[in-house]
Every structure is written in C-alpha cells, then in structure tokens.
C-alpha positions as a LaTeX table, in Angstrom:
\begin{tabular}{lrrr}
\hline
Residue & $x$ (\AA) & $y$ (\AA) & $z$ (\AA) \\
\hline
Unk1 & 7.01 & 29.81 & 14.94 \\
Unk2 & 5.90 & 26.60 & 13.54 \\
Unk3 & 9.15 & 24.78 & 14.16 \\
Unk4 & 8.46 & 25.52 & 18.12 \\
Unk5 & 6.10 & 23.01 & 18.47 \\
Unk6 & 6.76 & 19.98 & 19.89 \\
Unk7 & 7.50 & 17.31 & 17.12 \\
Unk8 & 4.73 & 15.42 & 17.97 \\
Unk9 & 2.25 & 17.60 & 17.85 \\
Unk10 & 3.69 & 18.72 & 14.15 \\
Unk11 & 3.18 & 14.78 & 13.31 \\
Unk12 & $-0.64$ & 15.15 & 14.56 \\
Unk13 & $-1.07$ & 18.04 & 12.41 \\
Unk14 & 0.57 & 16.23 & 9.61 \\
Unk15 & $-1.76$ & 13.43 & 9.61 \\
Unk16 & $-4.82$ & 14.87 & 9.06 \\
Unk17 & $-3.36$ & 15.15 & 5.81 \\
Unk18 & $-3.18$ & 11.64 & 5.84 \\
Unk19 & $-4.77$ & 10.55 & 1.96 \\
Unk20 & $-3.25$ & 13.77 & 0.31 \\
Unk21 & 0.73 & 13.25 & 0.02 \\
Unk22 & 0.96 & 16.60 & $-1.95$ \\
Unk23 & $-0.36$ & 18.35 & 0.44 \\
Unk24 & 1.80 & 16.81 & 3.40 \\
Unk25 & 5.06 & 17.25 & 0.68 \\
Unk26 & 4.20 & 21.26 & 1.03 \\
Unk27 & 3.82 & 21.06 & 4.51 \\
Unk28 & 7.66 & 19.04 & 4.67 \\
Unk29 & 9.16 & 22.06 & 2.42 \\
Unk30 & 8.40 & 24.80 & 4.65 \\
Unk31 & 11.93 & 24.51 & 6.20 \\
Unk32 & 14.58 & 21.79 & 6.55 \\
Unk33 & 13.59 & 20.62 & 10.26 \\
Unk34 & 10.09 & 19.41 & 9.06 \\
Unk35 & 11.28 & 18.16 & 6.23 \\
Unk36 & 14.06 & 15.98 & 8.03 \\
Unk37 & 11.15 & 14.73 & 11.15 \\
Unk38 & 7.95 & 14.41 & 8.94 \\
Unk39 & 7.26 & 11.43 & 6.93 \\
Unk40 & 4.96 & 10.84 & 4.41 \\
Unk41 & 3.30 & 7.74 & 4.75 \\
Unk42 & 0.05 & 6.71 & 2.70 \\
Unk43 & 0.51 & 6.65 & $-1.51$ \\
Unk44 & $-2.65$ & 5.00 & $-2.44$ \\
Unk45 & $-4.58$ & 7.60 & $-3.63$ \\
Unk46 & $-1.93$ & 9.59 & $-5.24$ \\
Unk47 & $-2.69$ & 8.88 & $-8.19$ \\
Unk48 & $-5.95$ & 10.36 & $-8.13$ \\
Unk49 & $-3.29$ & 13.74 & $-8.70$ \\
Unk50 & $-1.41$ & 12.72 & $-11.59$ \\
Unk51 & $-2.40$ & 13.40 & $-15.21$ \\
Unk52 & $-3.87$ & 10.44 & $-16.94$ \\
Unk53 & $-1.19$ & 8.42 & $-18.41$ \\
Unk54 & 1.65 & 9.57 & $-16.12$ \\
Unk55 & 2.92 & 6.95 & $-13.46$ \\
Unk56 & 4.77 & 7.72 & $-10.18$ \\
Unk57 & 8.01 & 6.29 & $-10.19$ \\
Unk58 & 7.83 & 3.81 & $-7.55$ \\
Unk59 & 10.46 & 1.37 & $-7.80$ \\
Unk60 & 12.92 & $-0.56$ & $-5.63$ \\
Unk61 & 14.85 & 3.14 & $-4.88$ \\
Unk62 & 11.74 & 4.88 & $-3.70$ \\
Unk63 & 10.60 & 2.39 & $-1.74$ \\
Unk64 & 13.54 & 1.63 & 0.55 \\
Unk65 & 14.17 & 5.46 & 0.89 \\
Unk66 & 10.80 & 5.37 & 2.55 \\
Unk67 & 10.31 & 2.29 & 4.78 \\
Unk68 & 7.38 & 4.25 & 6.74 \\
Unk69 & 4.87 & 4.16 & 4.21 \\
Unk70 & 1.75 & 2.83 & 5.96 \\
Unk71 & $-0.84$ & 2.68 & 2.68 \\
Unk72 & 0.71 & 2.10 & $-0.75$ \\
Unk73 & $-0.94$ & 1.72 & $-4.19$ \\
Unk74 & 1.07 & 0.11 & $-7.09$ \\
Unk75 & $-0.51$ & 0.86 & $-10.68$ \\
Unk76 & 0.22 & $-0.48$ & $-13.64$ \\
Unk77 & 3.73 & 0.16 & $-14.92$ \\
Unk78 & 4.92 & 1.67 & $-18.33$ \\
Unk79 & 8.01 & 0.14 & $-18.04$ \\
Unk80 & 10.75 & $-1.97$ & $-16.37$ \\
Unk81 & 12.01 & 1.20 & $-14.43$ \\
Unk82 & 9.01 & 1.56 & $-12.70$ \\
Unk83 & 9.03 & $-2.36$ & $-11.18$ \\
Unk84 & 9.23 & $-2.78$ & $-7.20$ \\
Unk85 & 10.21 & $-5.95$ & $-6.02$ \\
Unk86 & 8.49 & $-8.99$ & $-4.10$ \\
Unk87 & 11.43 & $-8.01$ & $-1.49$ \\
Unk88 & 11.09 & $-4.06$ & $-1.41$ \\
Unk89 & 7.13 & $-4.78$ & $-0.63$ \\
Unk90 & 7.89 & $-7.30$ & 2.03 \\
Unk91 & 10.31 & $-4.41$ & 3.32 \\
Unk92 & 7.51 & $-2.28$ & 4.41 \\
Unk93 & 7.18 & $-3.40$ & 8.16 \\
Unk94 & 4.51 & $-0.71$ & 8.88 \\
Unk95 & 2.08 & $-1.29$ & 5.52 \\
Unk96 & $-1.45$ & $-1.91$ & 6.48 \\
Unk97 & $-3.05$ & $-0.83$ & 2.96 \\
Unk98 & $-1.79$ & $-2.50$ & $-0.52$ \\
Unk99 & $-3.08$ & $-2.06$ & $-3.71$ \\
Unk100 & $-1.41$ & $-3.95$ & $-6.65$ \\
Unk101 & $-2.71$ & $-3.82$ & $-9.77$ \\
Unk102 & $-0.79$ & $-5.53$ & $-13.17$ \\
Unk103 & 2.46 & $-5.80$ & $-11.86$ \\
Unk104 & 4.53 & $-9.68$ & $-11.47$ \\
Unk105 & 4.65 & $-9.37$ & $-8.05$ \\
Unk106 & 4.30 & $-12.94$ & $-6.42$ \\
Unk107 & 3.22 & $-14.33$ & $-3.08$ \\
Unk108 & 6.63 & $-13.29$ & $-2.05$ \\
Unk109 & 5.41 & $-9.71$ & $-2.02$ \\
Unk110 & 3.44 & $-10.76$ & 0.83 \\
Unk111 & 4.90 & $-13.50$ & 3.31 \\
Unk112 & 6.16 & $-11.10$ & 6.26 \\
Unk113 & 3.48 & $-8.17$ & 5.75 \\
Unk114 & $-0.16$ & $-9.29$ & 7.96 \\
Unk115 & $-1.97$ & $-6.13$ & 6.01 \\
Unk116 & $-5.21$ & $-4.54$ & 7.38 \\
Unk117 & $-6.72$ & $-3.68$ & 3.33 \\
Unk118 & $-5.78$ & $-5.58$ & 0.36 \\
Unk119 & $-6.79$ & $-5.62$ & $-3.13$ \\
Unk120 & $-5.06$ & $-8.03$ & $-5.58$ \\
Unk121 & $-8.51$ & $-7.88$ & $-8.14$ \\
Unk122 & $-5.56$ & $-7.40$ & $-10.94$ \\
Unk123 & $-2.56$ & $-9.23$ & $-9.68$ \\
Unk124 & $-2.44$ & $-12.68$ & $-11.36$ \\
Unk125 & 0.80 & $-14.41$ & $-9.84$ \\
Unk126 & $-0.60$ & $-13.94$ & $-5.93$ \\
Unk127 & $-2.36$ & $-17.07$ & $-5.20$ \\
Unk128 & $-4.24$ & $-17.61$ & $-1.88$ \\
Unk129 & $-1.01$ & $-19.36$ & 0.14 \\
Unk130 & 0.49 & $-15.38$ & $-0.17$ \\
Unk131 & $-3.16$ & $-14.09$ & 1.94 \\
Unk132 & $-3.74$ & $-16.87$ & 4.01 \\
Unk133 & $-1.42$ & $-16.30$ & 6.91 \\
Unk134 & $-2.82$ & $-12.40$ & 7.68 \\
Unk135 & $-4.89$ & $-12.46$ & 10.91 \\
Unk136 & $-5.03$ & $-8.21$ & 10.70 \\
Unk137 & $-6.63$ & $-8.66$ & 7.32 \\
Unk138 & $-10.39$ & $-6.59$ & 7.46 \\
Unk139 & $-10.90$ & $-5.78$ & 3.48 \\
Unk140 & $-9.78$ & $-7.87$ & 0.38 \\
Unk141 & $-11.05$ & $-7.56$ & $-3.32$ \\
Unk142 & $-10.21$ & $-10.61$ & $-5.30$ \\
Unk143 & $-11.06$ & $-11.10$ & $-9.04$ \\
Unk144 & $-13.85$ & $-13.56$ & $-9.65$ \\
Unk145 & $-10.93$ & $-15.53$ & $-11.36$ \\
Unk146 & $-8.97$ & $-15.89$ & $-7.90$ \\
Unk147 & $-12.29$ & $-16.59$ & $-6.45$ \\
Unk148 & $-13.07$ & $-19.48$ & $-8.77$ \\
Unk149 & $-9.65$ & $-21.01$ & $-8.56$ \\
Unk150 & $-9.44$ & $-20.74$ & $-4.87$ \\
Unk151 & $-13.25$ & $-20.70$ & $-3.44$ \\
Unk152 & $-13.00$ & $-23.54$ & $-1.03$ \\
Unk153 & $-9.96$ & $-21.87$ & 0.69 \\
Unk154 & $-11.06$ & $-18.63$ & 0.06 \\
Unk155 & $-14.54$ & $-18.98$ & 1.61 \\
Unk156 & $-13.05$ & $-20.85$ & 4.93 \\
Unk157 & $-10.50$ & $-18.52$ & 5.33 \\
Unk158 & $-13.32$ & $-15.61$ & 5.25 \\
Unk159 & $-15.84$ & $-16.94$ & 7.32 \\
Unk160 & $-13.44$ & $-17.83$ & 9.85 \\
Unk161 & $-12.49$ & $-14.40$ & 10.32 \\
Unk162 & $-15.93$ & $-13.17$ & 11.01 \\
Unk163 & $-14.24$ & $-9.54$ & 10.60 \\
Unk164 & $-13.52$ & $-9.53$ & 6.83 \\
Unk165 & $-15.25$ & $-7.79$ & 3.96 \\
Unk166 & $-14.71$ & $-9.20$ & 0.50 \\
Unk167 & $-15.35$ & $-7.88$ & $-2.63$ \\
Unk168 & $-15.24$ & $-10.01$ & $-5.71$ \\
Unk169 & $-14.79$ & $-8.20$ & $-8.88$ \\
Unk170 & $-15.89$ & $-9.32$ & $-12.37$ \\
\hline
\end{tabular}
C-alpha cells in the first residue's frame, strides 16, 4: 500500500511533480494521510491550467493556509478579493521563485524574502531598495522602465553578483 512508505520517500515522489500542482492535488486526494503530510509547494505555472480569463484565488487566506509554497506566481487580479498583501508575501519564509505581475504590491512585499528568481517586469510600486538586499538572487526581469529609472544601481548591483541573469523587457 502506498501509505506504507516511509513519508519521505512519498515527499520524493511528490516532487517530481514539482511545476504541475494539479497533478500533486490528485496525488494528496488519494486518502487523508497524504493529504494531511504532502504539501504543495510551487504555483507559478498554474496558470498555464486555467481557462483564459479565470484567476486563482490567491489572496491573504490562501496564502497563510500555505506558508510552504516555495515558487509562487501572482497574475493580474479581477478584483479586490483576489489581492495578497505586502505582509502575506513577506510571510513566505521558504519562497525562492516570485512572479508579480499588475498587482500594488510594494517593496514591502520583499524586505525579509532573499529570493533565488524574480520577475517584477509588471510591478510598478517595487523600486530597486525592495531587490537590493537579496544575495540568493540568480534571475531577475525588470521592465526597461525600472531599468531606466534605476540603471546606475541596477547595473552595480548586477555586476557585483557575477551570478545573476537579467532580462530587461520592453
């Protein structure tokens, strides 16, 4: 029986469904046990499953219920139900992957998270002081605009790094 298994040899299986958090919700519904012991942890491609149009409700609810999430991608909204906090983001001790795009989230968002992946190409209110302290940081995509209004820093703060890939979008 699958249940037999040691736990952490269930979370090994679980993760190579790491990217598909449908699949891995199946997986947690088989019975109550795996449900209870298996987290799902990376929502930035889910939306790659949903219909066009149709947004996930994350919000402030969702994302305390699941302080494991490791990768997290936050789309535009439809409306104020759907808006997660500067302080639920900053909640999310074990995020290494953010994507915001067209949401008011500020620099606040950011000041105790030190993010592997970030992409902020759409998120006008986070200005360079909310980056500039993450030493984990590898990828960021910026929007020419940030770019422009911050190049100086920007360009320092990238070279110094040596290990960081930017991507500039138009």
């Amino acid at each position: 029986m699958l249940v037999d298994l040691p736990i952490e040899l269930l979370r090994y299986i679980f993760d190579f469904f790491d990217g598909n958090a449908f699949e891995q919700f199946k997986i947690k519904l088989l019975c109550k046990y795996l449900y209870n012991n298996l987290h799902i942890t990376n929502f930035m491609h889910i939306y790659n499953y949903c219909k066009i149009g149709h947004e996930l409700a994350f919000d402030d609810k969702f994302i305390y219920a699941n302080p494991q999430i490791r990768k997290l991608h936050l789309g535009f909204y439809w409306n104020a139900t759907h808006v997660v906090s500067d302080e639920a983001i900053n909640s999310l001790h074990n995020l290494s992957h953010l994507s915001i795009f067209w949401r008011p989230n500020t620099d606040k968002a950011l000041s105790n998270l030190n993010l592997e992946y970030l992409n902020i190409e759409e998120a006008p209110n986070i200005t360079f002081d909310g980056i500039k302290h993450m030493t984990k940081l590898k990828y960021i995509v910026v929007s020419e605009m940030f770019y422009n209004a911050y190049h100086d820093e920007f360009t320092k703060f990238i070279t110094n790094k040596q290990q960081i890939e930017a991507t500039i979008i138009e």
